[in-house]
N, C-alpha and C positions, 0 to 999 in steps of 0.2 A: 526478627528472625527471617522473616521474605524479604526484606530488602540483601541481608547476608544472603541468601538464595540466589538472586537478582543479580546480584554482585560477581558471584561466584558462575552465574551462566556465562555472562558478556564477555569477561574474564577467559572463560574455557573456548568458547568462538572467537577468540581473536586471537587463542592460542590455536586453534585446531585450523585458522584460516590462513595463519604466517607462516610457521613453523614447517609442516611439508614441503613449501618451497626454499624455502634456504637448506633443508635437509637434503633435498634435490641438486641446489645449485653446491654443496659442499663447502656451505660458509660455515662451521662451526665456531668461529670468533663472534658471529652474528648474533647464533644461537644463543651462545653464553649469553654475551650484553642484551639479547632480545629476553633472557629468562629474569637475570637479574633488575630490569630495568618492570618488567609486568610485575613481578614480586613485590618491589616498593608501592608500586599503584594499588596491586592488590590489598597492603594490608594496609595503605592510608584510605583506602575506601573503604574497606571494613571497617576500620576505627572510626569514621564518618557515619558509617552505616549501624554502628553500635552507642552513638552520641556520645565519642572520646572526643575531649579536647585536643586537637591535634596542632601541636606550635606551628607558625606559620614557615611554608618552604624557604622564604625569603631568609628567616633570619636564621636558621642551618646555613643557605647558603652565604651568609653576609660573615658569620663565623668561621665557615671552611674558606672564605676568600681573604680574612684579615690578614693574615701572615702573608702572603702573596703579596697583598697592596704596600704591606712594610717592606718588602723585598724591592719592589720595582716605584715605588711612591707613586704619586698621583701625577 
């Protein structure tokens, strides 16, 4: 449960350190992909931080690039 703690502070300091400046400079494209992108981190750390087996990133992404490689071959 403290490393979940742990997780979730780093987590809110790297929101609370990025986010005002793009808010500033008026990227909300940024914002978006800056939320959506800490979100995935956030809960593959948790699930790490809870000792979930977490499939390896590689082969998500070997799965979402299949069809692509069929598209354009090697």
């Amino acid at each position: 449960m403290l490393s979940a703690l742990g997780v979730t502070v780093v987590f809110l300091i790297i929101i609370f350190m990025e986010v005002p400046g793009l808010i500033k400079q008026k990227k909300t494209k940024e914002v978006v992909v800056f939320f959506i992108l800490i979100a995935i981190g956030y809960v593959l750390n948790l699930l790490v931080a809870f000792n979930v087996t977490v499939t390896s990133t590689n082969k998500i992404i070997e799965m979402l690039l299949k069809p692509v490689e069929k598209i354009w071959g090697k």
